[in-house]
C-alpha positions in Angstrom: 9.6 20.7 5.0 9.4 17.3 6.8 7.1 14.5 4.9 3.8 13.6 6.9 1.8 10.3 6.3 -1.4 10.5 4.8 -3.4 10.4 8.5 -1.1 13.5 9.1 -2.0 15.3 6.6 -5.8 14.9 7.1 -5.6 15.5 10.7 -3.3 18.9 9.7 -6.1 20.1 7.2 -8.7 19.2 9.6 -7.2 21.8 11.8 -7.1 24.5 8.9 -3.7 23.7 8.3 -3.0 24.5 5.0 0.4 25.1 3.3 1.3 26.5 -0.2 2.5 23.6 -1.9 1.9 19.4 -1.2 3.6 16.9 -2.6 2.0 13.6 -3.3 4.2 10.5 -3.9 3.3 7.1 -4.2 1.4 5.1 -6.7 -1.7 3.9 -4.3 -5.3 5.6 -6.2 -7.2 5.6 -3.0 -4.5 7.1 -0.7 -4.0 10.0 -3.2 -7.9 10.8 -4.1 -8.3 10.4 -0.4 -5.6 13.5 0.4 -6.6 15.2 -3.0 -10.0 15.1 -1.7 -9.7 16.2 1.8 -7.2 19.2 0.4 -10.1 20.3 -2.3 -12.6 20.3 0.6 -10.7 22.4 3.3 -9.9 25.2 0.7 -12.2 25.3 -2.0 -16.0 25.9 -1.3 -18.5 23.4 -2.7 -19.7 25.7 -4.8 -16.6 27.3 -6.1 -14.6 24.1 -7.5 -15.9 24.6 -10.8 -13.7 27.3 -11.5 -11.2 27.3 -8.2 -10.1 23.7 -9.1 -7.5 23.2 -12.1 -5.7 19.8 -13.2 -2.8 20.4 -15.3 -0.3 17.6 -16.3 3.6 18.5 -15.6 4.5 18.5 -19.4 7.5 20.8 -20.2 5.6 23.4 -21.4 2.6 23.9 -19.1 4.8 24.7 -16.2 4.3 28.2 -17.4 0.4 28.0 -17.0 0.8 26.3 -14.2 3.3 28.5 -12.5 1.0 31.7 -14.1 -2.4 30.3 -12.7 -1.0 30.1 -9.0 0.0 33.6 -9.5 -3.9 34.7 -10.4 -6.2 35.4 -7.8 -9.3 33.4 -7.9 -12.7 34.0 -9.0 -15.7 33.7 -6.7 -13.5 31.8 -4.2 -11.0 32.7 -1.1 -8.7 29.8 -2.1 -7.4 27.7 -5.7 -6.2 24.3 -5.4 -4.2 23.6 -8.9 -3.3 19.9 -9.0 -0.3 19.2 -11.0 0.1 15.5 -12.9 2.4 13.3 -13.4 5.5 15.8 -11.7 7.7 12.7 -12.4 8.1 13.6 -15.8 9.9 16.2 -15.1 12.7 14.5 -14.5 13.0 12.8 -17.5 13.2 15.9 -19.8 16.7 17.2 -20.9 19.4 19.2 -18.3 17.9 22.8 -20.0 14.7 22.3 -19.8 14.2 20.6 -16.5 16.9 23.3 -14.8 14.6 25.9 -15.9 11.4 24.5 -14.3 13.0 23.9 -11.3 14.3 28.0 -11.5 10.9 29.1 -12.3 9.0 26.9 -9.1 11.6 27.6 -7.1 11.3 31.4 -7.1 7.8 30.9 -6.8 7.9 28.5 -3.9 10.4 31.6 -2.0 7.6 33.8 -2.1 3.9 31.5 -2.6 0.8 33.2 -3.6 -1.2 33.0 -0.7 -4.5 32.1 -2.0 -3.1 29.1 -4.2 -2.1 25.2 -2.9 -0.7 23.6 -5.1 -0.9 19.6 -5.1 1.9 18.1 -7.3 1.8 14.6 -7.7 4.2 11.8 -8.5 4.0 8.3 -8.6 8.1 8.3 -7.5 10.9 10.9 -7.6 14.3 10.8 -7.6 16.0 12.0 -4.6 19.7 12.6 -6.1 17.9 15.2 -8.4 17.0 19.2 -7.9 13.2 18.6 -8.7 12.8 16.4 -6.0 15.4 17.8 -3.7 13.6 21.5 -3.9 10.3 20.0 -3.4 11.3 18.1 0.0 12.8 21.3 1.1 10.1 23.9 -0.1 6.8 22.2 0.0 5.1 19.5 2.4 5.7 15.8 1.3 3.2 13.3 1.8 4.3 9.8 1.1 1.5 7.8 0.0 1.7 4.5 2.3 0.4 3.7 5.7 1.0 1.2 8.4 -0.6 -1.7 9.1 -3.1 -0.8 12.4 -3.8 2.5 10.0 -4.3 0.2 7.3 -6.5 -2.2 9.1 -8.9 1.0 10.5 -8.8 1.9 7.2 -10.4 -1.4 6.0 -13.2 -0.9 8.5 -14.2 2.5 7.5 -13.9 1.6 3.8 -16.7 -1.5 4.9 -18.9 0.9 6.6 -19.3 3.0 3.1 -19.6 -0.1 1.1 -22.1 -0.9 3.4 -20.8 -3.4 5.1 -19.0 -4.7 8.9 -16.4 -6.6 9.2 -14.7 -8.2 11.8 -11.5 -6.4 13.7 -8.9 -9.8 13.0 -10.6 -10.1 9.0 -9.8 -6.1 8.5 -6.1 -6.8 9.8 -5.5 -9.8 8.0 -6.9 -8.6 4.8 -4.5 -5.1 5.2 -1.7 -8.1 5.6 -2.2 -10.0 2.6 -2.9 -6.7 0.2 0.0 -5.2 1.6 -1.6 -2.7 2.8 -2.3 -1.2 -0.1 -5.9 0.8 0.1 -6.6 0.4 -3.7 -6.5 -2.8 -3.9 -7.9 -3.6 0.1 -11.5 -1.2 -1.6 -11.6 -3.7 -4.8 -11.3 -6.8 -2.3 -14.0 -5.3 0.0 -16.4 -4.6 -2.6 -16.4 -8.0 -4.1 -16.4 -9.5 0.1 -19.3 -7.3 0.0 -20.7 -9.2 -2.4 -19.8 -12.2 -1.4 -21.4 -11.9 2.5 -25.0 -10.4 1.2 -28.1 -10.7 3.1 -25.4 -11.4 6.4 -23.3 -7.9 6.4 -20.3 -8.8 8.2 -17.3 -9.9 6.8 -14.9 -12.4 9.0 -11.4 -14.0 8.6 -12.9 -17.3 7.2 -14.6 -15.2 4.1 -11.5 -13.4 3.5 -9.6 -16.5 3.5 -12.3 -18.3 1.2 -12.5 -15.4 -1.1 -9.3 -13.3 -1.1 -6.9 -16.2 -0.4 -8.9 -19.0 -2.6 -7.3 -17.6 -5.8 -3.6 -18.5 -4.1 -4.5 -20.9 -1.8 -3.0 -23.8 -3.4 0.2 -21.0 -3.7 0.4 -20.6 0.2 0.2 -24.5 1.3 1.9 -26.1 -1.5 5.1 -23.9 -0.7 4.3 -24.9 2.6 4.8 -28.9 1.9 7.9 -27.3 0.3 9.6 -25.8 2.5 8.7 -28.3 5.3 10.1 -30.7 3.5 12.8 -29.0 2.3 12.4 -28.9 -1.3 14.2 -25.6 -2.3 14.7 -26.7 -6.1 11.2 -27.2 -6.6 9.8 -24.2 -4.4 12.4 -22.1 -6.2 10.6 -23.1 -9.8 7.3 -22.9 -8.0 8.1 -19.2 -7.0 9.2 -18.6 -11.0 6.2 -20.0 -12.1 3.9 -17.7 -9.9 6.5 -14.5 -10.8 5.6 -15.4 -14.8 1.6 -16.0 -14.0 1.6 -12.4 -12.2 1.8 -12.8 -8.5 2.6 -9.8 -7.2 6.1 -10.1 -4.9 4.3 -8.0 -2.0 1.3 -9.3 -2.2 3.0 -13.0 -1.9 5.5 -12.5 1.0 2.3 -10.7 2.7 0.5 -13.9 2.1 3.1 -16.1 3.2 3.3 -14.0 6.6 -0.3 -14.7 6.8 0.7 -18.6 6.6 3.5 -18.8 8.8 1.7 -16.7 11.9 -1.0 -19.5 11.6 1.4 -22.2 11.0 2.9 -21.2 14.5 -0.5 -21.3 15.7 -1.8 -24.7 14.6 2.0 -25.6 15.9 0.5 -25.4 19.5 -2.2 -27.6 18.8 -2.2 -31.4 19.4 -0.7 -33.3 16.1 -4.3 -35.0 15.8 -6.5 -32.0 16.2 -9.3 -32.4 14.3 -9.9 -30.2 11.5 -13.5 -29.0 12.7 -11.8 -27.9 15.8 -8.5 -26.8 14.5 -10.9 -24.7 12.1 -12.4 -22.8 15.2 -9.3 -22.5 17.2 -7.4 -20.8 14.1 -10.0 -18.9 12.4 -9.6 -20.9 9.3 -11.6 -23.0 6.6 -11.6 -27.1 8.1 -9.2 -28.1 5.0 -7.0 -25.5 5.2 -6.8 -25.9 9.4 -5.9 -29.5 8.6 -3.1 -28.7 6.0 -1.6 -25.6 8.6 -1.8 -28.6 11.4 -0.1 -31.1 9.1 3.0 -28.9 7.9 3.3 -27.0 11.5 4.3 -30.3 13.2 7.3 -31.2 10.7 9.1 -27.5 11.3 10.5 -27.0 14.6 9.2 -23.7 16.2 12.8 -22.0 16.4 12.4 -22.5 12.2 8.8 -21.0 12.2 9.9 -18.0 14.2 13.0 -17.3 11.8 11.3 -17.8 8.7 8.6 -15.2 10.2 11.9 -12.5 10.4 13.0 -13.5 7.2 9.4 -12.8 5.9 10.1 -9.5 7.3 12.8 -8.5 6.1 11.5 -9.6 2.8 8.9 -7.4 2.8 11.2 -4.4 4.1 13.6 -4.9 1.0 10.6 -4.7 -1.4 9.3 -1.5 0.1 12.4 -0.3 -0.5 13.6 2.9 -2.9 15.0 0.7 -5.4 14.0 -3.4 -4.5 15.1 -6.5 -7.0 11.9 -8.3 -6.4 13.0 -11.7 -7.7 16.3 -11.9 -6.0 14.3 -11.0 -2.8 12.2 -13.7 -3.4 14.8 -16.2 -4.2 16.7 -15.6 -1.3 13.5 -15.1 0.9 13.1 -19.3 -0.4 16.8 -20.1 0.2 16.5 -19.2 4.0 12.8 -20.3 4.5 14.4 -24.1 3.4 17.3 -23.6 5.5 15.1 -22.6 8.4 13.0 -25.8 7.9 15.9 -28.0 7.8 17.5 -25.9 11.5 
């Protein structure tokens, strides 16, 4: 079956949509309680989840229950939902054994039970083996990402159960920093939450203060680095971060962040001062100064480049099999070339 994003798959079980078998893949917490969730909730009655709800982990032996389970009609409820764990493991269990797993779910997946859905989830599979080829052909595959206006809405209905607003440009730039990962975007909001009580709304400057402070001094000192063109020294500033447990996604998100803003402030006046630079940018005074300062000494052309290379950066990490450092280090080689074009 073809894969749907999460927002697909809600919007499918919101129309009674169900299918025999969902695929979960991905390593984001929210994104996969989120579909868990809403799958639980359009099959299983509130009341019958007690004993229409299983979790089984994919261990070598308990295919068997598992496989047995979705064979047995429920008790007390029209529908089961048996959530398998960790399916990954699978593939890591010798030729005979994983062979016959895939044997057994594959004769049940050519003729489902009905009243079973089973959710099997898996923080990555390998497409080259059987496992995970039969499961893209047999059940519905959900990857668990999303884009970044999803991402972004996301943010803002996350903020409304935290109890909470926040601002259209803060929700965007926050999915841009994190990545757009929700797990980590709901920890961020809950401490913003926090951060803005007795005022309730969360804008771009509190982000910036309180989700950027912590790499701050990361996102402008590369920029004097790369404006200046000091690639030996932003190249041991990037190791440095790599060994202190920056996060390669969330940097190059962060860096994006810079460099749209660094276009910006180059459209300002040189001498724009940094109360008013603040307001016209949607920044913090000292860090509208510092964006104003650096803008001016890369030409535009070299801002707009380092923006694709930014992007391409970022595609190369999402992808199946990335090599986060040597992204990185090339990401710096061509950011320094840029400044110096």
């Amino acid at each position: 079956m073809a894969g749907l994003s999460p927002e697909k798959l809600i919007e499918r079980l919101s129309r009674g949509k169900a299918v025999p078998a969902v695929v979960l893949v991905g390593t984001d917490t929210y994104l996969r309680e989120l579909c868990r969730e809403k799958i639980i909730e359009v099959c299983v009655p509130e009341g019958a989840r007690e004993w229409a709800v299983a979790r089984i982990p994919a261990g070598a032996s308990e295919w068997i229950e598992i496989l047995r389970r979705a064979q047995t009609m429920p008790m007390l409820a029209p529908r089961q939902v048996i959530i398998v764990e960790d399916a990954e493991s699978v593939e890591k269990l010798g030729d005979k054994s994983r062979d016959e797993i895939v044997e057994s779910l594959e004769a049940y997946l050519d003729s489902p039970a009905p009243f079973t859905v089973l959710v099997i989830e898996a923080a990555a599979l390998d497409g080259r083996l059987r496992f995970s080829k039969l499961l893209a052909e047999k059940a519905l595959l959900v990857e668990l990402t999303i884009g970044g206006e999803s991402a972004a809405a996301l943010a803002a209905q996350m903020a409304k159960h935290i109890g909470v607003e926040i601002d259209r440009d803060a929700a965007a730039f926050l999915a841009e920093i994190l990545n757009q990962e929700p797990a980590r975007i709901r920890i961020e909001l809950e401490k913003l939450a926090a951060y803005v009580a007795g005022r309730g709304r969360v804008t771009v400057a509190d982000v910036e203060a309180l989700v950027v402070a912590a790499r701050k001094n990361t996102i402008w000192q590369l920029a004097d680095m790369l404006a200046s063109r000091r690639r030996t020294e932003a190249l041991a500033f990037l190791d440095n971060l790599l060994r202190e447990g920056e996060q390669p996604a969330g940097l190059v998100g962060a860096l994006g962040w810079m460099y749209r803003k660094l276009i910006e402030a180059r459209d300002l006046p040189a001498h724009t001062p940094g109360h008013q630079a603040a307001r016209l940018l949607g920044m913090r005074p000292e860090a509208a100064e510092t964006a104003i300062r650096n803008a001016h000494r890369i030409p535009k052309n070299a801002l707009l480049a380092g923006l694709a290379a930014l992007a391409e950066a970022d595609s190369q990490l999402k992808s199946s099999n990335p090599n986060p450092r040597a992204s990185l280090e090339f990401l710096m080689a061509r950011l320094t070339s840029s400044a110096a074009s």
